[in-house]
N, C-alpha and C positions, 0 to 999 in steps of 0.2 A: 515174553520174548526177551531174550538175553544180547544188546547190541554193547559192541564196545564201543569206548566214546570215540576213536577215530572216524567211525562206522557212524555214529550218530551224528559226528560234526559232517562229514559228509554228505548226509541224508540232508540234512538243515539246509547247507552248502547249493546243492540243488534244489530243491524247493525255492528258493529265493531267488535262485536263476531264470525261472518261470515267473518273475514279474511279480509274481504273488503280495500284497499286503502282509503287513504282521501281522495282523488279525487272520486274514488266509492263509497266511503258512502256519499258524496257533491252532485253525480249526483244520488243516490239513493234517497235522499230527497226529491231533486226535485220532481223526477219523480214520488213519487209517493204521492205527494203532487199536481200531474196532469197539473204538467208543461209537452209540450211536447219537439221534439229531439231540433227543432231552436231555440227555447225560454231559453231550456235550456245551449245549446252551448252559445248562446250570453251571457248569466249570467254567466258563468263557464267563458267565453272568449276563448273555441276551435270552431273545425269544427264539422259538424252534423256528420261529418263521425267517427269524435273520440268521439262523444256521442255514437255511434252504437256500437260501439268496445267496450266502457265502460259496456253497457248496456249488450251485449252479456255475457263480463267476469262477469257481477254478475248475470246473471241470472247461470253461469256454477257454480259461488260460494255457490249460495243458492241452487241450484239442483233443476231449476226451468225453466218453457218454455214460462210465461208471466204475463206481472205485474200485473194482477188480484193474482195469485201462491204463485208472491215475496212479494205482502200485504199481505195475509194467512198469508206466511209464518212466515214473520217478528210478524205481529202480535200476532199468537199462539208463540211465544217466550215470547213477552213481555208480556202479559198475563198467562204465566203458570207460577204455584206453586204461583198466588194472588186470592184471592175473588174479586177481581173485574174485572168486565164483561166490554167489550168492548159495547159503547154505539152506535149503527151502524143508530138510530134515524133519520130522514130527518130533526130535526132540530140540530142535530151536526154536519151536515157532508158538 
């Protein structure tokens, strides 16, 4: 996925606005940049188990039940109150 960095400081921008830890918004990137739990543990350097636990407390932070939700979610953040649209294209993504 091709994000420019205005686009990615704003992504960041929001995620942290949900309260999120650093470690939360690190394994929130990830994840939903479609790393999964052991891919992610290994890069992070915990256990799959403390990704789980991670992923649980954000999904409780953003008031969400699965990362299809917490994409919405985050998304319709960072796109409200601009004119531009989210490009969800097969060749952006």
């Amino acid at each position: 996925m091709n994000i420019s960095g205005s686009l990615q400081e704003k992504i960041h921008t929001t995620i942290i606005s949900f309260g999120l830890t650093h470690r939360e918004k690190e394994i929130t990137v990830l994840w939903i940049a479609g790393y999964n739990y052991k891919e992610i543990a290994l890069r992070v350097g915990v256990s799959n188990n403390t990704v789980r636990k991670h992923i649980q407390n954000i999904h409780s932070k953003l008031g969400v039940h699965s990362k299809t939700n917490a994409l919405i979610k985050i998304m319709s953040e960072v796109y409200s109150g601009t004119q531009q649209s989210p490009d969800f294209s097969s060749d952006n993504i």
